[in-house]
C-alpha positions as a printed NumPy array, in Angstrom:
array([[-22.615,  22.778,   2.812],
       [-22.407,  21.137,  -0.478],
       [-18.888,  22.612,  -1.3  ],
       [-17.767,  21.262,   2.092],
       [-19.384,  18.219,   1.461],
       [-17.876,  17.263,  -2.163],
       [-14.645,  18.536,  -0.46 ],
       [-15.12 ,  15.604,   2.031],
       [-15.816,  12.933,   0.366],
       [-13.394,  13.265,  -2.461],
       [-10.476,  13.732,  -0.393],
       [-11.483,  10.488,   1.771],
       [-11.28 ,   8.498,  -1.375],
       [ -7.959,  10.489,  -1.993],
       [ -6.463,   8.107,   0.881],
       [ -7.707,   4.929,  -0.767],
       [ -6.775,   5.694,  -3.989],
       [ -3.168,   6.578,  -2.986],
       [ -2.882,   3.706,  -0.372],
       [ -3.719,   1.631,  -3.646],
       [ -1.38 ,   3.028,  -5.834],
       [  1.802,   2.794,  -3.502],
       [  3.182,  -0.095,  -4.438],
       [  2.606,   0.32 ,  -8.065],
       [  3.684,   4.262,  -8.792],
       [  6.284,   6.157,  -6.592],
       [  5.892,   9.354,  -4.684],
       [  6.914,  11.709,  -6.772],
       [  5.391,  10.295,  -9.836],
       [  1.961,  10.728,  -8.438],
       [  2.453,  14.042,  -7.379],
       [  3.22 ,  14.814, -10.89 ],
       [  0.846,  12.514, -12.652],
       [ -2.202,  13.972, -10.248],
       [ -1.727,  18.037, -10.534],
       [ -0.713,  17.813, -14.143],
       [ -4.251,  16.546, -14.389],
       [ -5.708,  18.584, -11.673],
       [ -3.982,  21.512, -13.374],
       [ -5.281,  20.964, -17.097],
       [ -8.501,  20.674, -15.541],
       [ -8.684,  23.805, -13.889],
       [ -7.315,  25.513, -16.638],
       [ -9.762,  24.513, -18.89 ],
       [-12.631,  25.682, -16.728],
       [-10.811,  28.812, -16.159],
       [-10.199,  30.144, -19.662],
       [-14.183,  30.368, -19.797],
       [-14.626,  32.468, -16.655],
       [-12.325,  35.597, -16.781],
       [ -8.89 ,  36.395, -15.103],
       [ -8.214,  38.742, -12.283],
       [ -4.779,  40.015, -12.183],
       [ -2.921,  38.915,  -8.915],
       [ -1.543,  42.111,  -6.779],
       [  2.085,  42.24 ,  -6.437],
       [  1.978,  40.967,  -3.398],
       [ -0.106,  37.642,  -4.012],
       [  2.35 ,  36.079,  -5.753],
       [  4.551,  35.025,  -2.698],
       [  1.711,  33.196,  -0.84 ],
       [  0.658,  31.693,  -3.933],
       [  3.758,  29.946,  -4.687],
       [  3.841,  29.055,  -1.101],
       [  0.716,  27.201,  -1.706],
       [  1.694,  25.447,  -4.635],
       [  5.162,  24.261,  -3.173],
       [  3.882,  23.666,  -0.081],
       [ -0.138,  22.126,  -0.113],
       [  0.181,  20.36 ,  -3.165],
       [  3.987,  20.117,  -3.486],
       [  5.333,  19.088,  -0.223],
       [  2.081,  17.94 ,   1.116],
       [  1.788,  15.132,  -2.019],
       [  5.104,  14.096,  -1.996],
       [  4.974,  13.243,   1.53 ],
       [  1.287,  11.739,   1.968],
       [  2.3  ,   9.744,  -0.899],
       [  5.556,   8.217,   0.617],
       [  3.934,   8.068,   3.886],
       [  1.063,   6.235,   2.689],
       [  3.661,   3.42 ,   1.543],
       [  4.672,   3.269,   5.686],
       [  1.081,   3.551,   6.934],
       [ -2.514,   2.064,   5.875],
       [ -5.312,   4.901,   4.683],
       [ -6.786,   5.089,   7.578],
       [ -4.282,   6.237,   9.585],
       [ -2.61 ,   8.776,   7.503],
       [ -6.575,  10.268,   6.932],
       [ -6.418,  10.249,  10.994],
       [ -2.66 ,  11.838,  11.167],
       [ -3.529,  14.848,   8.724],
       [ -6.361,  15.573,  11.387],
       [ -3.691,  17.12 ,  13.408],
       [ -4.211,  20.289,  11.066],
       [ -7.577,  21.469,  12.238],
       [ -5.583,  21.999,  15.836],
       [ -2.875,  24.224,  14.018],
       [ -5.36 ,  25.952,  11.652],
       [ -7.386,  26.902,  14.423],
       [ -4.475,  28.288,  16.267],
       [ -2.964,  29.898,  13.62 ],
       [ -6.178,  31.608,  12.44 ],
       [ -6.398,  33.515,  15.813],
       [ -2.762,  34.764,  15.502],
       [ -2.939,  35.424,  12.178],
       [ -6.112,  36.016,  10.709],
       [ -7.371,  37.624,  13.915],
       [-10.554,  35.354,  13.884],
       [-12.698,  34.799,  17.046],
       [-12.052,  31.702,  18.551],
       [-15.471,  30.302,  21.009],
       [-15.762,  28.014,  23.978],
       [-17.539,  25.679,  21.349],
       [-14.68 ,  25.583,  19.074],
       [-12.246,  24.366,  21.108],
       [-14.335,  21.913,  22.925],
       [-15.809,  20.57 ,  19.294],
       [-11.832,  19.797,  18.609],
       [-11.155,  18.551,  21.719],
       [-14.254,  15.697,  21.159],
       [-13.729,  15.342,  17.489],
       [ -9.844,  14.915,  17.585],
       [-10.76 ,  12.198,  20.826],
       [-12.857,  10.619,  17.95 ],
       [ -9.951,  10.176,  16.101],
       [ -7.646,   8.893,  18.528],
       [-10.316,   6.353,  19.296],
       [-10.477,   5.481,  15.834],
       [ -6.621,   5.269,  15.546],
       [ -6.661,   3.103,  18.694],
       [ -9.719,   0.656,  16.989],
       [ -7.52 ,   0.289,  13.739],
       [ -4.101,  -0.405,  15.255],
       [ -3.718,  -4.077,  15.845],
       [ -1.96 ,  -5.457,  12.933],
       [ -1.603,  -1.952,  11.334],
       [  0.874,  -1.261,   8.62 ],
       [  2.916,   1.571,  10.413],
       [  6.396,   3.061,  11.081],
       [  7.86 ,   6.064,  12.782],
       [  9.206,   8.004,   9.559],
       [  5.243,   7.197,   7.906],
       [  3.852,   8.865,  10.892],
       [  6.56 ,  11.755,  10.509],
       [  5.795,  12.291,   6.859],
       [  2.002,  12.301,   7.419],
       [  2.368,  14.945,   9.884],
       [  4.689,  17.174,   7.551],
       [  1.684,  16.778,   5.273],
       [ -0.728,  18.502,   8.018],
       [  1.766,  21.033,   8.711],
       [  1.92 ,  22.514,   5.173],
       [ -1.522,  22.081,   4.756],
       [ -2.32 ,  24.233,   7.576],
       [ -0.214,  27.077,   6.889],
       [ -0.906,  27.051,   3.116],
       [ -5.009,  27.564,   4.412],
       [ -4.08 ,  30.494,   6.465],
       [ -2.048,  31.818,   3.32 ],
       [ -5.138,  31.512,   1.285],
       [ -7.819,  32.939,   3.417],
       [ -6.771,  36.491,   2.166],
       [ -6.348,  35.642,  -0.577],
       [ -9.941,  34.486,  -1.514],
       [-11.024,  38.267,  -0.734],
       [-10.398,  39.289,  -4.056],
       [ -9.397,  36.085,  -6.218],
       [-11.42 ,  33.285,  -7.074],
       [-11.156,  30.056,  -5.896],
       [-10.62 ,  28.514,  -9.596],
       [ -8.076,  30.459,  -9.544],
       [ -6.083,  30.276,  -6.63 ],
       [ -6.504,  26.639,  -6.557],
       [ -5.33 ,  26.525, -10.476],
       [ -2.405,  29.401,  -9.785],
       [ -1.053,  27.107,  -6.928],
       [ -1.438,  23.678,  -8.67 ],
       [  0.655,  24.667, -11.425],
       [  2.903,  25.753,  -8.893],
       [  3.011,  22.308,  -7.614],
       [  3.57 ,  21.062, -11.051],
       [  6.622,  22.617, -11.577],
       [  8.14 ,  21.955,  -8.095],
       [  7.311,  17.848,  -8.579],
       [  8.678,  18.49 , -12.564],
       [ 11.77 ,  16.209, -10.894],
       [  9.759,  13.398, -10.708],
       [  8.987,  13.38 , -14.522],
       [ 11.107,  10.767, -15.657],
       [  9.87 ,   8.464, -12.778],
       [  6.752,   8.995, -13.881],
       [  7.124,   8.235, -17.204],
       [  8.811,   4.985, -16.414],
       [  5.764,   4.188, -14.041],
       [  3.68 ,   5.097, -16.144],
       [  4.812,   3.017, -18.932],
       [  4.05 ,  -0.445, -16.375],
       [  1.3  ,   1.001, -14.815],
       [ -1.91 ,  -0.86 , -15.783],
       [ -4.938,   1.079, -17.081],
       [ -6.439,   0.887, -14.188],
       [ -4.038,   2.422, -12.408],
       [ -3.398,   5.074, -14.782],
       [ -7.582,   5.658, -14.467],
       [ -6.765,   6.282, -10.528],
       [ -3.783,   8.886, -10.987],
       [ -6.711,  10.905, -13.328],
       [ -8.954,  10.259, -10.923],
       [ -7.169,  11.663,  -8.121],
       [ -6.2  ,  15.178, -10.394],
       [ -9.718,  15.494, -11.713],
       [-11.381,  14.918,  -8.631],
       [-10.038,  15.079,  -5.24 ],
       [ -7.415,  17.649,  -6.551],
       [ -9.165,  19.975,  -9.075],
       [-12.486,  19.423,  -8.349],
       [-12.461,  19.251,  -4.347],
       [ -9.01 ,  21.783,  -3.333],
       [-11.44 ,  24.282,  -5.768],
       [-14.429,  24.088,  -3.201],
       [-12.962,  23.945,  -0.464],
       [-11.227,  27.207,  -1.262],
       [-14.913,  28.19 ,  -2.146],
       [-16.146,  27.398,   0.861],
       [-13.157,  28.974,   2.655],
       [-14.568,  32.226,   1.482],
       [-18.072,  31.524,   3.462],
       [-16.229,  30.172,   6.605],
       [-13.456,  30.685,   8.732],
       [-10.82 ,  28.641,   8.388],
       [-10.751,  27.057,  11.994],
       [-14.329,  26.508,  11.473],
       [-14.033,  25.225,   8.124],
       [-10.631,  23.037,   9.124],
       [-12.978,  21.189,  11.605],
       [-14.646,  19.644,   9.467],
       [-12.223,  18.029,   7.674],
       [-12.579,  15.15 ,  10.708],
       [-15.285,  14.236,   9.115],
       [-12.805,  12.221,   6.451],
       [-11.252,   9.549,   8.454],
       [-14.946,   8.02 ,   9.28 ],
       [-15.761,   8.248,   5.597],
       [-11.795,   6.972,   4.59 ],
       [-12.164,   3.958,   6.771],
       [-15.69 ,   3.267,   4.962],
       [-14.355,   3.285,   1.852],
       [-11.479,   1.04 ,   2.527],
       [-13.954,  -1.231,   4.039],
       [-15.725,  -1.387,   0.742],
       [-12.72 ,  -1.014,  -1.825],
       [-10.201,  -2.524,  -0.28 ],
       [-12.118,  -5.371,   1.944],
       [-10.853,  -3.847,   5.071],
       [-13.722,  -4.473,   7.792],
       [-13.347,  -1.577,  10.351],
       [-13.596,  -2.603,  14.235],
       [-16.5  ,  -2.049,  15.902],
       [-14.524,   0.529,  18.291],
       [-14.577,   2.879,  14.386],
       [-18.269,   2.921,  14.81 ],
       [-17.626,   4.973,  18.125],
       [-14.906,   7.495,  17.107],
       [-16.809,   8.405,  13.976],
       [-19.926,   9.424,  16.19 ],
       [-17.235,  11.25 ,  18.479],
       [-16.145,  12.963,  15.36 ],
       [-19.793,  13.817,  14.131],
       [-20.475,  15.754,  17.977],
       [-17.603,  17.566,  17.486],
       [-17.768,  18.709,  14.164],
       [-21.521,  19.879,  15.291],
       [-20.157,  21.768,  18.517],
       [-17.418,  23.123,  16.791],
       [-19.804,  24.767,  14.299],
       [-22.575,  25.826,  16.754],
       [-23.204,  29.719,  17.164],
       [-24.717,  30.582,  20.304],
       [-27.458,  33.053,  19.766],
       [-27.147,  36.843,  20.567],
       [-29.102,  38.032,  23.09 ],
       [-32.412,  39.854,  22.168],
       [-32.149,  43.517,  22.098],
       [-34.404,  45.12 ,  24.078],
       [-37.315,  46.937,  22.88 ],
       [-39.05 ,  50.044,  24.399],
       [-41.738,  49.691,  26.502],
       [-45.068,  49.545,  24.581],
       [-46.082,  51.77 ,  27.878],
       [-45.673,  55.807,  27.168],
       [-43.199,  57.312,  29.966],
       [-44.757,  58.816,  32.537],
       [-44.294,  62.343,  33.078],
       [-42.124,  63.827,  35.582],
       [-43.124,  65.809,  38.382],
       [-41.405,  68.623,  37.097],
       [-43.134,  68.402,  33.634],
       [-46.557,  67.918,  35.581],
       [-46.063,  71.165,  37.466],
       [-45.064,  73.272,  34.367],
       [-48.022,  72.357,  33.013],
       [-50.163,  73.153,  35.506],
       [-48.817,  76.4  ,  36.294],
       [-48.934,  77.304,  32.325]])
């Protein structure tokens, strides 16, 4: 629960931070500026813990990963963030849990429950509620809302991509293999990032290593940690746990006062992450009788006749 936890939080503040940095540092440029970090990061941790040699046949999802969960997926959260407020990009992205859950049970042949589907059923009502409670006066267009759901598209795939792949790789590694994969497909955006860089103030520049240390290195590494505890539909539900926590923080960092309406979908979000998650117990197995058989009649007349 901790993994999932750290997971949460720092990818809720991964909204704020990039809502923030929109109109200072362009799309690209983040991308770039955030898994270069993220990726020195994770390679420093990893030359201290070992190396397990990919099969042949990793290497294709991997770079599938990398272009597409922190490639594409940056890119377009970043531009779409510049069209949209936090709050409602953190809501958009939880389409994915829908398409991770439905792609796990084609794909991954996991067992889907009654209780899943009915915990994302009442958590993504929660965020629909919350999307409803934030939209007066919301900073929104079609092609933002198009981008953000791009974003949960090649999230979702790239987490049923990595499920097998956590069977016999660690999740330092994966998440460091794939990063640098992303920072080679946003290498494009490296003069735009050294010209936004160069304005940028130090603040800013303390957000862009902020978001590589943390909500990249840091929280893609447990969630890929805790993807090899979980499944990944069960696992992808809880990610609506980050637009509650998103709009919190923008209430406190960016003086954004949430509706009282918020209040409700978060709860809605909280019951379905909990129903989503609930096992129903297996039924006892029966014991034998503490009372000896009795004998047949049969048995009782062999006896006596012996």
């Amino acid at each position: 629960m901790l993994a999932v936890a750290t997971t949460l939080v720092f990818w809720a503040s991964a909204f704020v931070a990039i809502r923030h940095l929109g109109g200072h540092i362009g799309p690209g440029a983040l991308s770039l500026g955030r898994l270069a970090v993220g990726s020195l990061c994770l390679g420093a941790v990893l030359l201290s813990r070992g190396w397990t040699r990919p099969r042949r046949g990793d290497w294709l999802p991997l770079a599938l990963i990398g272009v597409l969960w922190f490639g594409l997926y940056n890119v377009a959260l970043n531009e779409g963030e510049r069209r949209v407020d936090a709050g409602t990009a953190a809501m958009l992205i939880q389409v994915a849990p829908v398409l991770i859950a439905v792609l796990a049970v084609l794909f991954l042949r996991e067992r889907s429950s009654v209780f899943l589907w009915i915990g994302l059923v009442v958590a993504f009502a929660g965020v629909a509620v919350i999307s409803l409670s934030t939209s007066p006066g919301g900073d929104r267009d079609v092609l933002g809302v198009v981008l953000c759901l791009v974003s949960a598209a090649a999230y979702s795939i790239s987490v049923i991509l990595q499920k097998p792949l956590l069977a016999h790789m660690s999740a330092l590694q994966v998440t460091w293999i794939a990063c640098t994969v992303g920072v080679v497909v946003c290498l494009p955006f490296a003069g735009e990032l050294w010209q936004d860089a160069s304005s940028a103030s130090a603040a800013d520049l303390g957000w862009i290593v902020y978001l590589g240390a943390f909500p990249t290195a840091i929280a893609f590494t447990t969630y890929a940690y805790a993807l090899t505890h979980m499944d990944a539909s069960s696992l992808g539900v809880t990610t609506y746990l980050v637009p509650p926590i998103t709009v919190l923080m923008a209430w406190v960092l960016l003086s954004e006062v949430p509706p009282v309406l918020t209040y409700a979908g978060g709860a809605l979000c909280l019951v379905g992450v909990a129903l989503a998650r609930h096992r129903p117990r297996r039924a006892a197995t029966p014991t034998q009788s503490a009372e000896p058989a009795a004998p047949s009649a049969t048995a009782g007349r062999r006896k006596a006749t012996g």
